[in-house]
C-alpha positions as CSV (number, residue, x, y, z in Angstrom):
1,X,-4.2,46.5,9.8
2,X,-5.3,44.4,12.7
3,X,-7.3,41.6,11.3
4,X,-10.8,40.6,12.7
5,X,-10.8,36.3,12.3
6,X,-7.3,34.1,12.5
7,X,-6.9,31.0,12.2
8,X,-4.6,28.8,14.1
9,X,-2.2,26.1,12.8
10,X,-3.6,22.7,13.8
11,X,-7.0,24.5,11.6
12,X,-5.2,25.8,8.9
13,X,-3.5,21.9,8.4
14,X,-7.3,20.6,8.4
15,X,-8.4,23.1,6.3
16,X,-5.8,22.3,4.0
17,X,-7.1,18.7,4.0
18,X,-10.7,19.5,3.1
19,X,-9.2,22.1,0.0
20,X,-7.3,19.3,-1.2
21,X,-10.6,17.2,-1.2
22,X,-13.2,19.9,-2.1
23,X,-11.4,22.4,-3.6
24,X,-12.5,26.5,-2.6
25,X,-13.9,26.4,0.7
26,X,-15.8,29.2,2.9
27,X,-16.8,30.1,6.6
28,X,-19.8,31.1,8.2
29,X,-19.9,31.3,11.9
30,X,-23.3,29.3,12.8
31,X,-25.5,31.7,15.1
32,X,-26.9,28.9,17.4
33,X,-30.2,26.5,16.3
34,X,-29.3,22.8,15.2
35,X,-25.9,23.6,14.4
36,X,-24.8,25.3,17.8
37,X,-23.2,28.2,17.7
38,X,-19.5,27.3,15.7
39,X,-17.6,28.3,12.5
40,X,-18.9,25.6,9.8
41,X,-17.0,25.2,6.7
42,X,-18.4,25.0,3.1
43,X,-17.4,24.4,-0.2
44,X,-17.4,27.6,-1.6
45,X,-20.8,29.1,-2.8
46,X,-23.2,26.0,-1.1
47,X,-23.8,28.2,1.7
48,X,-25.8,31.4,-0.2
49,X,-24.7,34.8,1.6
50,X,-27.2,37.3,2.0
51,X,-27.3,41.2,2.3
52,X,-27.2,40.2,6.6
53,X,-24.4,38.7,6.5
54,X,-20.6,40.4,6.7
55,X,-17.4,39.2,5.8
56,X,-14.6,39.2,8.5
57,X,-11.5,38.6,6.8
58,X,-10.1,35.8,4.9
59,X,-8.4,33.0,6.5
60,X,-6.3,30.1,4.3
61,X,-7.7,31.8,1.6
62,X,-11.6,31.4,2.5
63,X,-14.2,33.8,3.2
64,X,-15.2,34.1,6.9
65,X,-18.8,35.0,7.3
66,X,-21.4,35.6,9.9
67,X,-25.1,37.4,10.4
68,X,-24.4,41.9,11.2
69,X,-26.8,40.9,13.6
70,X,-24.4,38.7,15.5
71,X,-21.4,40.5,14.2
72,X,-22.8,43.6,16.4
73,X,-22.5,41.0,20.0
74,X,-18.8,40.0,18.4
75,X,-17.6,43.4,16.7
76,X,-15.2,44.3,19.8
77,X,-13.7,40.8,19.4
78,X,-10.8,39.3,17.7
79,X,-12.0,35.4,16.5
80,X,-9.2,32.7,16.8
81,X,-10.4,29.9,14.5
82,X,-9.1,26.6,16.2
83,X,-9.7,22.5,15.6
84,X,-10.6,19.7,18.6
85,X,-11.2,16.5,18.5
86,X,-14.9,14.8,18.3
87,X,-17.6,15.3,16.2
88,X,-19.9,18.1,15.9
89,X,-23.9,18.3,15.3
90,X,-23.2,20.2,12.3
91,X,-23.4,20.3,8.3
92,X,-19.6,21.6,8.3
93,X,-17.3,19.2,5.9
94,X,-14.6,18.4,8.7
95,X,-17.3,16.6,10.9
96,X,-16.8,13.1,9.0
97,X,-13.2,13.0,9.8
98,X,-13.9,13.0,13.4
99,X,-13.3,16.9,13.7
100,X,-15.0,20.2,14.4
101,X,-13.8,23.8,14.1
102,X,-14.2,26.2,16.9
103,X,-14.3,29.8,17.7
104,X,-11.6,31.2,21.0
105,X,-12.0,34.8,20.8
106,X,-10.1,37.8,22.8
107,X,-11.4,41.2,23.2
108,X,-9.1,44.0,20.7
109,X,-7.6,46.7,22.5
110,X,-8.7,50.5,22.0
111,X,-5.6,50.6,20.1
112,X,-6.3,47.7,18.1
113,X,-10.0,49.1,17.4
114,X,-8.6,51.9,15.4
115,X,-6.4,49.9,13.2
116,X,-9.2,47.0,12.1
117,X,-9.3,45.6,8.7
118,X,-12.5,46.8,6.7
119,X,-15.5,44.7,6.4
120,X,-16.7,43.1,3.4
121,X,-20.7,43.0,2.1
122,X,-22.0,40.9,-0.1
123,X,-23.0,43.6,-2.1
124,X,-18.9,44.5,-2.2
């Protein structure tokens, strides 16, 4: 199975940083608003999923979320979670440490399409 969200190494390492420091952690990819449009990280269950929302896949072990109605602009894309420098306008728990999360993304191949991991609902 081809799966929908990665993450990359230099992410995964900060990732590990904020599990050792919060414990569980979650995704949901921000749909624009206050908090641009990037992947913000949670401590797992302070960011309430609702029956719009869809889970990617699981990356280090944590959720990835985001609105069906933005999944449907993403669906044909593959989401590389990475990490840069600077500090984001966001709520997401990396932003203290001088760091924000970002979203690279490539578009899957028809061959790819037909080999996708399932989706996950809330009500899953």
């Amino acid at each position: 199975m081809i799966s929908r969200v990665l993450i990359t190494k230099e992410a995964s390492d900060l990732v590990q940083q904020l599990k050792a420091k919060f414990g569980k952690l979650m995704f949901h990819q921000s749909g624009g608003c206050c908090d641009g449009s990037q992947p913000m990280c949670f401590e797992k269950g302070d960011f309430i999923i609702g029956s719009n929302d869809v889970c990617l896949g699981i990356i280090d072990d944590c959720e990835f979320w985001m609105s069906k109605d933005q999944f449907e602009y993403w669906k044909f894309t593959q989401l590389i979670i990475h990490v840069t420098k600077g500090r984001g306008s966001s709520f997401s728990l990396e932003i203290p440490m001088g760091f924000r999360f970002i979203t690279q993304s490539r578009l899957f191949t028809e061959e790819e399409l037909q080999q996708l991991e399932p989706l996950k609902f809330l009500e899953d």
